[in-house]
N, C-alpha and C positions, 0 to 999 in steps of 0.2 A: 747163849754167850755171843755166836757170832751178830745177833741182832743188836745188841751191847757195843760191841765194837764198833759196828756200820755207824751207829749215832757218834761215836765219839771218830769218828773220819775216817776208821777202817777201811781204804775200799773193798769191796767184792769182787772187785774186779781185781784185783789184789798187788797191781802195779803200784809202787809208792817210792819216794826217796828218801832212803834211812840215816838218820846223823846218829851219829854217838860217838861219845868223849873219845878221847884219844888216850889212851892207857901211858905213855909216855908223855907229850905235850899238852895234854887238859884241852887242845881244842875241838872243836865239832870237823869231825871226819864224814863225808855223806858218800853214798853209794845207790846205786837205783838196785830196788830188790823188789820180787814178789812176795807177798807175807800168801799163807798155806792151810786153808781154813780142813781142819778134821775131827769127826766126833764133835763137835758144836765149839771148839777152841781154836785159836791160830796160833801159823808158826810160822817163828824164820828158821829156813831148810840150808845150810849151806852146801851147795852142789859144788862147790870147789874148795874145798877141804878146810883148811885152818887158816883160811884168811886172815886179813888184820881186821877187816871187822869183826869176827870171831872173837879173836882174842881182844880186843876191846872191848866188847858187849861180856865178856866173862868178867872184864874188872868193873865195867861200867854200872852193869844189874839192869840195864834199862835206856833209852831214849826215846828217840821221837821218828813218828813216819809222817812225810808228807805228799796224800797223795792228792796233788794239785795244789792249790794253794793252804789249807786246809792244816794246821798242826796237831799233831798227837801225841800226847806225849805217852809210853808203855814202859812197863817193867817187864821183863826179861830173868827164864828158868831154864836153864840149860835141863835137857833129856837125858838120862844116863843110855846107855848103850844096854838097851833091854827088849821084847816085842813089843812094847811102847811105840820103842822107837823103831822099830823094823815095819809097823803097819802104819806110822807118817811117814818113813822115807817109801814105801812101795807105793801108797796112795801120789808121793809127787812127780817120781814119772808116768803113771796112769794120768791124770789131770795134764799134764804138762807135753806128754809124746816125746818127737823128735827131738826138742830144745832141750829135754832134759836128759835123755838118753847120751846129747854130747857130753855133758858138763859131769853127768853121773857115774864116776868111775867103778864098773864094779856092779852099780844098781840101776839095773833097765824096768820099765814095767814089766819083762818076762821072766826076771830073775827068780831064784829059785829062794827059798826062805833062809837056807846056809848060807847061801849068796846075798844076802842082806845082811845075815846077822854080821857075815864077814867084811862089807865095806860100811857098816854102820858106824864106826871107829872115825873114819875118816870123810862123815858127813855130819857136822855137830848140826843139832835143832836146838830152838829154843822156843817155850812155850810162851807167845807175852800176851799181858793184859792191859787192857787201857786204865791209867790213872782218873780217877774222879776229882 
């Protein structure tokens, strides 16, 4: 899957800037985000809780990443709050270190698995896939 994505401009490197609709005004909102690659799928992690991209991308179902000049456009599954989701948010501070450790309230790479399942709540993931 993530070899799938790479072609269609996922980078690997996982820097990219994310547009999607604006839940209120219809227009394209962007953000620079890293996309989260685990178990052979990617994900956007939000480490700052229930942002407005968040909540945009729950009405929107999908946009687009651009990393570099390069468009994607993705659908987008939000994760329910399960060990699903407790082994991509643990995986993104192991990957990620200190930058994530600030942002991740709650969930450090040392955290304990209660200690995940407990701030899993208030780090939405979503699973996306590239559009053909």
């Amino acid at each position: 899957m993530v070899d799938r994505l790479a072609r269609h401009g996922f980078s690997l490197l996982s820097s990219a800037e994310l547009s999607v609709r604006g839940r209120r005004s219809g227009q394209p909102q962007r953000i620079p985000v890293d996309t989260h690659a685990f178990e052979g799928d990617r994900y956007l992690v939000s480490a700052r809780g229930h942002s407005p991209w968040v909540r945009n991308m729950r009405v929107a179902g999908g946009g687009e990443l651009r990393p570099g000049r390069r468009v994607s456009r993705f659908t987008a599954v939000e994760i329910p709050d399960d060990a699903q989701k407790e082994g991509i948010v643990r995986a993104r501070p192991e990957r990620w270190g200190w930058e994530a450790d600030q942002y991740f309230q709650g969930a450090t790479a040392k955290s304990t698995d209660a200690e995940l399942l407990a701030a899993g709540p208030d780090h939405p993931v979503f699973r996306i896939t590239a559009e053909d």
